[in-house]
VMD Tcl script that draws the C-alpha trace (Angstrom):
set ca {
  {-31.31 117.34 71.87}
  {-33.80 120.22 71.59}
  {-32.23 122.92 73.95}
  {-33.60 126.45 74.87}
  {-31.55 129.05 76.86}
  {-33.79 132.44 77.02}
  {-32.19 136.06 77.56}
  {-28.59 134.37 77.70}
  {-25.47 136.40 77.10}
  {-23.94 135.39 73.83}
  {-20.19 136.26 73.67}
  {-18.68 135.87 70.51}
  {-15.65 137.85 69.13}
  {-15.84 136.34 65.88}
  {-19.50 137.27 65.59}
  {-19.20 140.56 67.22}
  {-21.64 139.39 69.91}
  {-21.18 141.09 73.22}
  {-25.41 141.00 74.24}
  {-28.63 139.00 75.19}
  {-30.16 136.60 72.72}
  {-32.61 134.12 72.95}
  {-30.44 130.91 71.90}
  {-32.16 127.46 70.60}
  {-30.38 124.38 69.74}
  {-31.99 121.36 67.50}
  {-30.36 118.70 67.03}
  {-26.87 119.79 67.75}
  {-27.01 122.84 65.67}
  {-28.01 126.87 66.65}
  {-31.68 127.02 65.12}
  {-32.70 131.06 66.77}
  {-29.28 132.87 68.36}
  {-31.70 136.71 68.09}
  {-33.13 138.98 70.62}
  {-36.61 138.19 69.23}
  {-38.65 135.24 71.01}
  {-38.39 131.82 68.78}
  {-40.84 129.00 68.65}
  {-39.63 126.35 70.73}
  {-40.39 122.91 70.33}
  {-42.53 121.42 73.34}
  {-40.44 118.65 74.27}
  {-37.48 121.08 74.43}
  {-35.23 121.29 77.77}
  {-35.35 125.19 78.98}
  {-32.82 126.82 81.09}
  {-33.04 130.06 82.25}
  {-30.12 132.39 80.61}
  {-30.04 135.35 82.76}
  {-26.90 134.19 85.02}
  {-25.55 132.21 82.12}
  {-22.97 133.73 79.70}
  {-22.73 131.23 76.11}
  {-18.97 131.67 74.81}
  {-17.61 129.35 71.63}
  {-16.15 126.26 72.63}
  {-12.94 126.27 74.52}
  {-9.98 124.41 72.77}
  {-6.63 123.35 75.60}
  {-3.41 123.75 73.61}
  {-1.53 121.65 76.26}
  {-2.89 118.29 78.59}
  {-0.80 114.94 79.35}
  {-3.12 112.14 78.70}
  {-0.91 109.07 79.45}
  {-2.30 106.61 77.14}
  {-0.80 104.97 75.42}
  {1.83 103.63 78.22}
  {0.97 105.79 81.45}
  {-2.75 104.78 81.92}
  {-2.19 104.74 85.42}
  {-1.98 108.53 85.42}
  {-5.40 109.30 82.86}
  {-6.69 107.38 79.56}
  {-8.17 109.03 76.99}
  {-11.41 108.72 78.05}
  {-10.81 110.28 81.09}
  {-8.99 112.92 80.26}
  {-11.27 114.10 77.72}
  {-14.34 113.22 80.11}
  {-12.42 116.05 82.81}
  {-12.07 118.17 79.66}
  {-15.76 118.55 79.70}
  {-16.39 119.06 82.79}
  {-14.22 121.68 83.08}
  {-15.75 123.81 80.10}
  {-13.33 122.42 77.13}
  {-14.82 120.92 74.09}
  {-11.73 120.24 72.43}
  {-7.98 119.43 73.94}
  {-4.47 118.92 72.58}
  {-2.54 116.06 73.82}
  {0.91 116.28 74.49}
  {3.35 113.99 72.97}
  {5.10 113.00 76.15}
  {3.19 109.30 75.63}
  {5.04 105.73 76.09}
  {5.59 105.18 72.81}
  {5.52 108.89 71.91}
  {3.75 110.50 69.32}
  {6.51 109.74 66.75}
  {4.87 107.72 64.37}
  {1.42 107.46 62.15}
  {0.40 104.39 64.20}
  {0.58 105.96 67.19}
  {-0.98 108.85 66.43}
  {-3.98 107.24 64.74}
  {-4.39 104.78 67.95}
  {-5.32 108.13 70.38}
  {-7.38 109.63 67.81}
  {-9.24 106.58 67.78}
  {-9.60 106.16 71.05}
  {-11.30 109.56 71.02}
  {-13.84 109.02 67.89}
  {-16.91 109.06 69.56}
  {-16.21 111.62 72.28}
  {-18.00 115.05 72.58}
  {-14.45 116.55 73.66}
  {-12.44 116.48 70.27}
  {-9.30 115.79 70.50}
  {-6.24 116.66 68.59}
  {-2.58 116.27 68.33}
  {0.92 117.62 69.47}
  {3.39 115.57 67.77}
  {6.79 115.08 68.72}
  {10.03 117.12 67.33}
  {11.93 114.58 67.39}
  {11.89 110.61 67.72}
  {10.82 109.51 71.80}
  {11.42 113.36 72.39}
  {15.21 112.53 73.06}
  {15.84 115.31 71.07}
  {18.66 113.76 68.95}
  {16.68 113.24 65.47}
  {14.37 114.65 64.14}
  {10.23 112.69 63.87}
  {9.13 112.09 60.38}
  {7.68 115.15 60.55}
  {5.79 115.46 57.14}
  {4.21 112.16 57.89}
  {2.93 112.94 61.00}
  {1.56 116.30 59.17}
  {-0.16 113.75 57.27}
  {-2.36 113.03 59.80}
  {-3.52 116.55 60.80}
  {-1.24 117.22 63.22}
  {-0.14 120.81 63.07}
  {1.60 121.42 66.52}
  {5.31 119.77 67.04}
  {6.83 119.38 70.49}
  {9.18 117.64 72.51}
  {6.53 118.84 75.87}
  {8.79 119.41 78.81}
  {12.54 118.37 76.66}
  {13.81 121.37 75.17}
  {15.54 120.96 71.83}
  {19.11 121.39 72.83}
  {20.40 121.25 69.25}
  {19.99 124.32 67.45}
  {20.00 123.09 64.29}
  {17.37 120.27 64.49}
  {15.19 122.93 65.70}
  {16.23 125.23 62.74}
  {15.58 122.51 60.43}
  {12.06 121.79 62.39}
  {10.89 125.12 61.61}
  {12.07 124.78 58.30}
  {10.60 121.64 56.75}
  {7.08 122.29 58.54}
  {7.24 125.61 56.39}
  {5.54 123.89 53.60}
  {2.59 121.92 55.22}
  {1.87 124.80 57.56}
  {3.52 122.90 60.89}
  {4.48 124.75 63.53}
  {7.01 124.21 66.13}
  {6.18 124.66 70.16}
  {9.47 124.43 71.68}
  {9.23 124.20 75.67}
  {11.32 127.20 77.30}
  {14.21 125.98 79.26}
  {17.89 126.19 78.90}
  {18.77 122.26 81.09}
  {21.97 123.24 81.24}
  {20.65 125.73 83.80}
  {18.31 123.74 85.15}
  {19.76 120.20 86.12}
  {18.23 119.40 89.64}
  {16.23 122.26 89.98}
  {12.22 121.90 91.84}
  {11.34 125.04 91.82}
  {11.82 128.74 90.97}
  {15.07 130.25 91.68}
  {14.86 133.50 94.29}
  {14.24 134.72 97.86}
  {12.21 131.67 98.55}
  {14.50 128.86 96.89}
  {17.19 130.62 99.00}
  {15.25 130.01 102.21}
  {14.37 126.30 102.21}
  {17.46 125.42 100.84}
  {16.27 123.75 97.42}
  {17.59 123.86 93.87}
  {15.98 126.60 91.77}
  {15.06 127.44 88.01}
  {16.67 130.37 86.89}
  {14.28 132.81 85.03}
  {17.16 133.08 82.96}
  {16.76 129.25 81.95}
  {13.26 130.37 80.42}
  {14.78 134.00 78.44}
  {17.63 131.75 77.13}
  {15.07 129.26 75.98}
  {12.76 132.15 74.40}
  {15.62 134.23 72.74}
  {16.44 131.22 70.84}
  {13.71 130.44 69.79}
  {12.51 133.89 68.40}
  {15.87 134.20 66.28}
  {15.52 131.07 64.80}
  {12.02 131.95 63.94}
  {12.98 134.95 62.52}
  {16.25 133.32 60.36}
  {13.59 131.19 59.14}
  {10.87 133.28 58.40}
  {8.72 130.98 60.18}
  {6.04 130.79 62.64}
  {7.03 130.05 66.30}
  {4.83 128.93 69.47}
  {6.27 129.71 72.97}
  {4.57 127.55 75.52}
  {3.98 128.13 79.30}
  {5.69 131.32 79.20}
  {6.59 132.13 83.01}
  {8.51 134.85 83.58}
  {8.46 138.40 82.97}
  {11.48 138.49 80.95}
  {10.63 136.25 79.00}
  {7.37 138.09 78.39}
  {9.35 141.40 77.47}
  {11.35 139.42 74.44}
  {8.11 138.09 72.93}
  {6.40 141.53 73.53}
  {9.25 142.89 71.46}
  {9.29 140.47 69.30}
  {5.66 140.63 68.76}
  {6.16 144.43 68.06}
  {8.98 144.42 65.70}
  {6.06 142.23 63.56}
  {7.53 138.70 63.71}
  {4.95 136.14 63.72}
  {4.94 134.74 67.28}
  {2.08 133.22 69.69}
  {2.74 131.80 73.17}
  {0.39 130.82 75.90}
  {0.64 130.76 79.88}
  {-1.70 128.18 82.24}
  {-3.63 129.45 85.20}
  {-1.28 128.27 87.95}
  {1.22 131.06 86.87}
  {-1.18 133.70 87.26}
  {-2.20 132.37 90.34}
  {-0.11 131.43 92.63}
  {3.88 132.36 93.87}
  {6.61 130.63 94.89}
  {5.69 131.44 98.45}
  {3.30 128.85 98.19}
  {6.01 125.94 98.53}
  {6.54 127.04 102.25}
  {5.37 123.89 103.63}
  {7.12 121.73 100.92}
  {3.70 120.51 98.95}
  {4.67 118.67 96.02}
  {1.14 119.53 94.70}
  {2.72 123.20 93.85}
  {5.59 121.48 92.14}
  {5.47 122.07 88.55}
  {7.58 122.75 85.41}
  {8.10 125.50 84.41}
  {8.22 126.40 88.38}
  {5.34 128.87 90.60}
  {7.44 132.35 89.90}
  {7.81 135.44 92.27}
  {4.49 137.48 92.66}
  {6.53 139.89 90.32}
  {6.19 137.82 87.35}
  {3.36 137.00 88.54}
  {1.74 140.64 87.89}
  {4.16 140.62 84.66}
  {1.71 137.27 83.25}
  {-1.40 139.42 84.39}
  {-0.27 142.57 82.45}
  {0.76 140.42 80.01}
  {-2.53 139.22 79.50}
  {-4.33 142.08 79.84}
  {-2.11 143.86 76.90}
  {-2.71 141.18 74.42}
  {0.77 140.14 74.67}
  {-0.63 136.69 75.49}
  {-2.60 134.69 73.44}
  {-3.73 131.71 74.90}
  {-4.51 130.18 78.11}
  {-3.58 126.24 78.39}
  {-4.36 124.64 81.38}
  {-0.70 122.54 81.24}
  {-2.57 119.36 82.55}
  {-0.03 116.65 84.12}
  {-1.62 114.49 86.32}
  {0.20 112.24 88.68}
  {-0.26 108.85 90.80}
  {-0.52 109.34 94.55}
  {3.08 107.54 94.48}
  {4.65 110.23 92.07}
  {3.74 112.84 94.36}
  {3.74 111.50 98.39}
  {7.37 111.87 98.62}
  {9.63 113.97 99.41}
  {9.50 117.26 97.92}
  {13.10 116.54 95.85}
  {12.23 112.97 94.56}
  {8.23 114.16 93.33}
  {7.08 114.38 90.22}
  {6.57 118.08 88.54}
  {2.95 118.42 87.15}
  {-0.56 119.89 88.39}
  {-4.01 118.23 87.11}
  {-5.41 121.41 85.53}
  {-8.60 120.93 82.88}
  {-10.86 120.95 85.49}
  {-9.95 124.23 87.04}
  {-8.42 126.16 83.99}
  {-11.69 127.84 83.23}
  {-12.89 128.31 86.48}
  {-9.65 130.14 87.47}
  {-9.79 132.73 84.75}
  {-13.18 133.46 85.89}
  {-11.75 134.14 89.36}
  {-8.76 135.96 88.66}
  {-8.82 137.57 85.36}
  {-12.38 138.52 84.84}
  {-13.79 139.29 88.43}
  {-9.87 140.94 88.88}
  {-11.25 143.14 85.32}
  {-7.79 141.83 83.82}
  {-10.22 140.45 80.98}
  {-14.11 140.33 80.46}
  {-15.42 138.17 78.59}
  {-15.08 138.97 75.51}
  {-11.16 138.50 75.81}
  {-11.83 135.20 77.55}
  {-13.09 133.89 74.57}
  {-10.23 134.93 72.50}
  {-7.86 133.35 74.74}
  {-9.49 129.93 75.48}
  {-11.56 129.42 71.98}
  {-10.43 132.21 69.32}
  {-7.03 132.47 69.05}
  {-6.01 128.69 70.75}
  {-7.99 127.49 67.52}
  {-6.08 129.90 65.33}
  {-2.65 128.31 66.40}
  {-3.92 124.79 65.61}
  {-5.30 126.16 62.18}
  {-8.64 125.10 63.00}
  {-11.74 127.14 61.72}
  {-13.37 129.97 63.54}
  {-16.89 128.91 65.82}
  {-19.45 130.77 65.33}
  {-22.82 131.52 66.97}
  {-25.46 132.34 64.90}
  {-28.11 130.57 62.83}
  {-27.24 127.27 60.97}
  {-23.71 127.06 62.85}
  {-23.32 123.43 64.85}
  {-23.15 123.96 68.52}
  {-19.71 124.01 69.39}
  {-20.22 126.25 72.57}
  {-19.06 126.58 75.98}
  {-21.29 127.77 78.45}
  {-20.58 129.62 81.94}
  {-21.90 130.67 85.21}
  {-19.64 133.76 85.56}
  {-20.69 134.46 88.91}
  {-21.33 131.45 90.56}
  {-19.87 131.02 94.14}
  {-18.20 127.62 94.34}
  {-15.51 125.66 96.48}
  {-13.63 123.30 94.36}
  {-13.10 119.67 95.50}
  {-10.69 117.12 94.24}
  {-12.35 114.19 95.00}
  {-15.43 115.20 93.27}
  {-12.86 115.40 89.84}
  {-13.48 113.16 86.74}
  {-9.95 113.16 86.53}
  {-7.76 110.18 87.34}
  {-5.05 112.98 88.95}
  {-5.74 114.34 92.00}
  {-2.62 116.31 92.34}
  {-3.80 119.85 92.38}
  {-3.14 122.47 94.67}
  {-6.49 124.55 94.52}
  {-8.59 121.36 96.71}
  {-10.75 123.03 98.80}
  {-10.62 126.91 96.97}
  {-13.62 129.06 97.07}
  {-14.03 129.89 93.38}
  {-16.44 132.54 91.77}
  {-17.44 131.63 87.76}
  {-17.64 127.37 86.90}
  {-18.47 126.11 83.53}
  {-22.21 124.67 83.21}
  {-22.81 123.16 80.09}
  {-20.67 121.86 76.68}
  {-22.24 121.05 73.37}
  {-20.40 119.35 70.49}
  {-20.94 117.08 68.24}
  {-24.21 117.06 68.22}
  {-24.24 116.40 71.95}
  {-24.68 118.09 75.42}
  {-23.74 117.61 79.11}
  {-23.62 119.81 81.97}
  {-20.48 120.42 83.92}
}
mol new
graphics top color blue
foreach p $ca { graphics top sphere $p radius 0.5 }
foreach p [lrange $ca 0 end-1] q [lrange $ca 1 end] { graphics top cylinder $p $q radius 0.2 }
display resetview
C-alpha cells in the first residue's frame, strides 16, 4: 500500500493547494505531500504525476441503490463498486428503498452491507414513513444513527406543515431537510420538460413552474423556521434566480444540480429515447446556460450525479410507460471534466469544492485534507485524457444512460480510502 505519485498536481481548497508536490502514501495515509524529493520505500508502486491532478475525495449527495427490495436494479456492492470507478469515495443513498429508510433497522442493514467497502457510504433518510408523505419518520431516531440528510427522493412533501415541522424538530440534532422540487399537482403525467419541444411530439410536459413553486416553498419555510434548507437537482433557471436571492438576502440555503442538466436539452428526446427520460426533466438549452452560470457564480454548491438505474424492462418501452432515471456515478466526474473545466466554467480548484468540499459540508462531515499525517481520502484525475465512454464496460448493474458511446476529455484514475487503493 506504499504509493508514490512524483510532480503531481495537488488541488486542495481546504489546504490552499493549487501546485506540484511530490505525494507518498504508506499505508493508507499521506507520508511526503512537498515539492522537495522524499525517500521512497523500494517496494513502493510509482506513477508518474505530470498528467495527473490529486483532488480530496469526492462525496455523491444523491444515488438510488435498490437494496434492500430493488436488487434487480443495483445492490450495495455494486453501486458503491461504480462509485469508485467513477472517482467517488463516498456516496449518499437515497431513501427511495423497498422498505424505505424509515426505520433504525433498515438503516443499519445498508450500512452494513457497506462496512468493508473503500466507497463509504452514508445515509438520506426518509421525511416521512415509506415516503408517502402523510407522517412524518421518527426522525430523531433515525438522527441517531448518523443520518443527517432527510428526504422523501423524487415525492415532494405536499403538506406544508409536516415539512414545517421537519425542519423544525431536526433543528436540534443538526438534521437537515432535502425536499425534492416539484409542485405534482402540476406535474401529473408529465415525461418530460414542458416547451417548444414537448409541444412538438405531442407529450405531457413539466412545467418549470412545477420546480419555482416547489423552491419558493421551501425557502419560506426555511426562513419561518430559521432553519437550514437543501434544494436538490435544481433545474431551471428560475428556480436558480429564487435561491440566488435567497442566498443573497443571507438565508442559509445549499442546493445541488447533476451533470445531465448541464449537459444535455430537451432537444435530445427527438427520437423518443427513454434513456434521456429523467426527473426532474432535460430543460431548454436556456436553463441550460442558467445551471452553467449558475455554477460558475457560486450560486451552486454541489454536483450529485442523481444516479437511478433501471432494468432493461423499465426502460424498452414506450417512451410514456418508461421509467424516469439515468445511471450517473460513473460519468458524473468525467462530465464536469468535459464541460465545466475544459468549457473554463470551473478549474479545478472549484471542482473540488463542488464534488468533495462543500457536498461534505452539507452532510456535516469533516474537511479532507492533503498534507502530512492526513489518511488518504483522495480522488485522483486525468484531466485531459481523451476517452469514449462505453456502457457495457460499466460496473454498474444500470445501463440506462444516454452518454454510451461519448467522446469524453478528463476520467478519474485512481481512489484511496480506507486505507485502500484501486484504479478507475
Amino acid at each position: 500500500m506504499n504509493v508514490y505519485f512524483p510532480n503531481i498536481h495537488v488541488v486542495s481548497p481546504d489546504d490552499g493547494l493549487d501546485e506540484r508536490r511530490n505525494l507518498l502514501i504508506e499505508d493508507g495515509t499521506i507520508v511526503h505531500c512537498e515539492q522537495s524529493e522524499p525517500t521512497v520505500p523500494s517496494l513502493a508502486t510509482i506513477i508518474d504525476g505530470r498528467e495527473l491532478a490529486c483532488l480530496p475525495g469526492f462525496l455523491d449527495l444523491r444515488a438510488q441503490l435498490g437494496e434492500p427490495g430493488q436488487e434487480q436494479r443495483e445492490t450495495v456492492a455494486s453501486g458503491l463498486t461504480a462509485a469508485a470507478a467513477g472517482g467517488f469515495t463516498a456516496v449518499v443513498c437515497a431513501p427511495d428503498t423497498e422498505p424505505a429508510i424509515d426505520n433504525v433497522p433498515v438503516a443499519e442493514y445498508i450500512l452494513n452491507r457497506a462496512r468493508s467497502n473503500l466507497t463509504e457510504l452514508y445515509l438520506c433518510g426518509s421525511l416521512t414513513t415509506g415516503n408517502e408523505g402523510k407522517k412524518l419518520a421518527p426522525l430523531l431516531e433515525l438522527a441517531g444513527t448518523g443520518i443527517r440528510m432527510f428526504s422523501d427522493a423524487k415525492r415532494s412533501l405536499g403538506n406544508a406543515e409536516l415539512l414545517r415541522r421537519a425542519v423544525s424538530y431536526l433543528g436540534p440534532v443538526d438534521g437537515l431537510v432535502a425536499d425534492h422540487p416539484e409542485d405534482h399537482s402540476l406535474t401529473e403525467g408529465a415525461v418530460m420538460h414542458e416547451g417548444r419541444v414537448s409541444a412538438l411530439l405531442g407529450l405531457r410536459g413539466f412545467p418549470a413552474l412545477a420546480e419555482e413553486l416547489a423552491i419558493s416553498r421551501s425557502l419560506l419555510v426555511s426562513r419561518q423556521c430559521r432553519r437550514p434548507i437543501h434544494i436538490p437537482t435544481v433545474s431551471t433557471a428560475g428556480g436558480l434566480e429564487l435561491i440566488r436571492i435567497a442566498k443573497a438576502l443571507g438565508q442559509p440555503v445549499t442546493c445541488d444540480v447533476s451533470p445531465h442538466h448541464f449537459v444535455l436539452t430537451d432537444d435530445s428526446l427527438h427520437d423518443y429515447d427513454s434513456n434521456f427520460k429523467t426527473n426532474p426533466p432535460l430543460r431548454s438549452p436556456a436553463d441550460v446556460q442558467a445551471v452553467k452560470f449558475a455554477l460558475e457564480t457560486n450560486v451552486i454548491d454541489a454536483i450529485a450525479s442523481d444516479h437511478r438505474p433501471r432494468a432493461p424492462h423499465e426502460k424498452d418501452v414506450e417512451f410514456d410507460n418508461a421509467a424516469f432515471g439515468i445511471a450517473g456515478l460513473e460519468t458524473a466526474v468525467a462530465l464536469s471534466l468535459t464541460h465545466l473545466l475544459h468549457e473554463r466554467i470551473l478549474n479545478l480548484t472549484q471542482l473540488a469544492t463542488c464534488l468533495s468540499v462543500k457536498p461534505r459540508r452539507i452532510m456535516g462531515l469533516p474537511t479532507i485534507h492533503i498534507r502530512k499525517g492526513s489518511d488518504a481520502n483522495l480522488s485522483i484525475l486525468a484531466p485531459d485524457e481523451e476517452w469514449v465512454f462505453d456502457k457495457e464496460k460499466c460496473h454498474s448493474m444500470g445501463s440506462n444512460t444516454p452518454f454510451h458511446g461519448q467522446r469524453l476529455r478528463g476520467r478519474p484514475k485512481y481512489v484511496f480510502n480506507r486505507g485502500k487503493w484501486q484504479s478507475c
